[in-house]
C-alpha positions in Angstrom: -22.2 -6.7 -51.7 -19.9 -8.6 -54.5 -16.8 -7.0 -52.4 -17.8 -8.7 -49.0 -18.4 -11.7 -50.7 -15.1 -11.7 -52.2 -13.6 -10.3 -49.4 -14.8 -13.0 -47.8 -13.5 -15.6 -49.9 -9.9 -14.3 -49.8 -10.0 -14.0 -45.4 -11.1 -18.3 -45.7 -8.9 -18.9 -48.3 -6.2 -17.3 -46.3 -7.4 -19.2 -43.0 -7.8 -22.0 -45.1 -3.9 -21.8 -45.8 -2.6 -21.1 -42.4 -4.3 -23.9 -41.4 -3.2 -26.2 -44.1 -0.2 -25.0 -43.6 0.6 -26.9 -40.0 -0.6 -30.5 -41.8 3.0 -31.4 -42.2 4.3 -30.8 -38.5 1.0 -32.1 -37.3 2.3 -35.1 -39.0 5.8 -34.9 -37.6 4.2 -35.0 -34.2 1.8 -37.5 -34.3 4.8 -39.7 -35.7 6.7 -38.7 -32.8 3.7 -39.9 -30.5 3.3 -43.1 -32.3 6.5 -43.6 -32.1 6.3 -43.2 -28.5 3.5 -45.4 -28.2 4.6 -48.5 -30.4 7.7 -48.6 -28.4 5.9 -49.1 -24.8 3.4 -51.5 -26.6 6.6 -53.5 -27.9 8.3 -53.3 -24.3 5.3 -55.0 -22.5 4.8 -57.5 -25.6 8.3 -58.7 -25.0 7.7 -59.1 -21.3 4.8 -61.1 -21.8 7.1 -63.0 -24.3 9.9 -63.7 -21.9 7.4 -64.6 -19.3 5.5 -66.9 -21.6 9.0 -68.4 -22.6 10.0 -69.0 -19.0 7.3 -70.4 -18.7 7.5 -73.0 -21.6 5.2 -71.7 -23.7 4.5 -69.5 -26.8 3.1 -65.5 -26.1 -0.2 -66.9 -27.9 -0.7 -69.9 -25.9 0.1 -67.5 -22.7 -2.3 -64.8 -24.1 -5.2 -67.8 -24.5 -4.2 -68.8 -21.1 -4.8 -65.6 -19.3 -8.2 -65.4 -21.6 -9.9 -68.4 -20.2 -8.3 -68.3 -16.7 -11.5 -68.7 -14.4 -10.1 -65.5 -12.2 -11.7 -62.2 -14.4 -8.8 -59.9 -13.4 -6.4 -62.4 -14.8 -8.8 -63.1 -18.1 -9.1 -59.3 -18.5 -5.4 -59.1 -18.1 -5.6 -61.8 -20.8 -8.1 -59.6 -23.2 -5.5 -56.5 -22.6 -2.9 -58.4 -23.7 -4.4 -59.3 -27.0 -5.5 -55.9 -27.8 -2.2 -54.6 -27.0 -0.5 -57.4 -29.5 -3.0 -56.2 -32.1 -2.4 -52.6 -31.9 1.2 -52.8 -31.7 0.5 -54.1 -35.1 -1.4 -51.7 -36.5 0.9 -48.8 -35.3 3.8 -50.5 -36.6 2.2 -50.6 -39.9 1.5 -47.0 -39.7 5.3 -46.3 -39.2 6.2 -48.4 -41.8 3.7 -46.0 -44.3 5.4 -42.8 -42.8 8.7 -44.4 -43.4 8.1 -45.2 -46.7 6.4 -42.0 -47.6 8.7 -39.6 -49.8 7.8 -36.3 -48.5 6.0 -34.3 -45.5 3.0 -34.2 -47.7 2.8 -37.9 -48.1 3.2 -38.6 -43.9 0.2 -36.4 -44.0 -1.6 -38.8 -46.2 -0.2 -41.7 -44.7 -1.4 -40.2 -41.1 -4.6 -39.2 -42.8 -5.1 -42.8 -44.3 -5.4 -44.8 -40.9 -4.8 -42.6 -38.2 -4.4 -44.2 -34.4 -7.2 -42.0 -32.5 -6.0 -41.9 -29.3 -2.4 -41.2 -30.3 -3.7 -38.5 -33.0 -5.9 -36.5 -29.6 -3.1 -36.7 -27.8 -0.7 -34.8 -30.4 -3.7 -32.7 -31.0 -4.0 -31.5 -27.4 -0.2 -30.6 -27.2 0.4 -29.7 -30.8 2.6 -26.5 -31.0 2.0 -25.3 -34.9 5.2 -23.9 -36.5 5.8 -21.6 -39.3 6.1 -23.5 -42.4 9.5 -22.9 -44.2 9.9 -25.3 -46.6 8.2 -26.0 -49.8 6.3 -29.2 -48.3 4.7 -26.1 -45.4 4.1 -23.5 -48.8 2.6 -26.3 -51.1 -0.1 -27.2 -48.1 -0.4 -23.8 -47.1 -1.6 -23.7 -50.7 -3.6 -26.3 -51.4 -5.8 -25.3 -48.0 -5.6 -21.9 -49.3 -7.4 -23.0 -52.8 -9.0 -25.3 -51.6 -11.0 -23.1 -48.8 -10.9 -20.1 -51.4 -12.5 -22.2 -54.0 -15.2 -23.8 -52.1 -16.1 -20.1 -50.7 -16.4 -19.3 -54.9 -18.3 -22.2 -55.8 -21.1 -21.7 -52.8 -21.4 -18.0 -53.7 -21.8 -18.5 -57.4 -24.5 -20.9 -56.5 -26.4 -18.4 -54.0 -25.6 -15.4 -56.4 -27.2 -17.7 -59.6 -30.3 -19.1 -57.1 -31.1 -15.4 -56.1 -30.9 -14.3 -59.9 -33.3 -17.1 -60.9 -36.2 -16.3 -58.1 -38.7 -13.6 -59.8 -39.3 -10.5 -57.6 -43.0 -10.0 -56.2 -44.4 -6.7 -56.9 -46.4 -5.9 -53.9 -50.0 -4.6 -55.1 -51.4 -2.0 -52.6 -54.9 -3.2 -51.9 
């Protein structure tokens, strides 16, 4: 019974690894994708901004504009242009923290940090994994393969110590 549970152990550990193993070209994806993304959110922010300076005014006073405009398609235009101008922001912070990260492994954890959902789905849904050959692919492949590998150790040990610590019922014939 030991063997399976070891056995065990080593098949997650090893799945644990493979999986681990695609974190870093997950990560290269989703950049591409949020690279994709931030650069249509910063085209239509600088239409609204040329429309707003035609217009004679600043892109916030043309944003509050559209907002309280009595028309609701024009005021929801308004609200879309707002959340747009926010999460342009918040993806281009995100690029700035994969830029700045030294290695694969830290784009993961950069990505992992604050990921954009929709953006992360989408590279999900077309993610193509590769076969890691560089020491950023090994050293995940690694660290999911100990980490999975360890875990299955740990909860064993603790089912293997709680089954030595029950007492055994006889059974009495009556």
């Amino acid at each position: 019974m030991f063997r399976v549970f070891r056995t065990l152990g080593l098949a997650l550990g090893l799945l644990g690894g493979v999986v681990a193993a695609q974190a870093p070209e997950f990560a290269q994806q989703y950049t591409q994708r949020l690279g994709g993304a931030a650069d249509e959110l910063r085209r239509q922010v600088a239409i609204l901004e040329s429309d707003a300076q035609a217009s004679g005014t600043t892109r916030d006073d043309a944003v509050d504009r559209l907002r309280t405009n009595p028309d609701q398609l024009v005021a929801r235009r308004g609200d879309a242009a707002r959340a747009d101008i926010a999460r342009l922001a918040r993806l281009s912070a995100q690029q700035q923290a994969l830029a700045s990260a030294t290695s694969p492994l830290g784009r993961v954890v950069a990505m992992l940090r604050d990921p954009d959902l929709p953006v992360a789905q989408a590279a999900y849904r077309d993610f193509s994994p590769a076969i890691p050959t560089n020491a950023d692919g090994l050293a995940a492949g690694l660290i999911g393969f100990f980490a999975a590998w360890g875990g299955w150790r740990v909860v064993s040990d603790l089912g293997q110590r709680a089954a030595r610590r029950r007492p055994r019922r006889t059974v009495t014939a009556a």
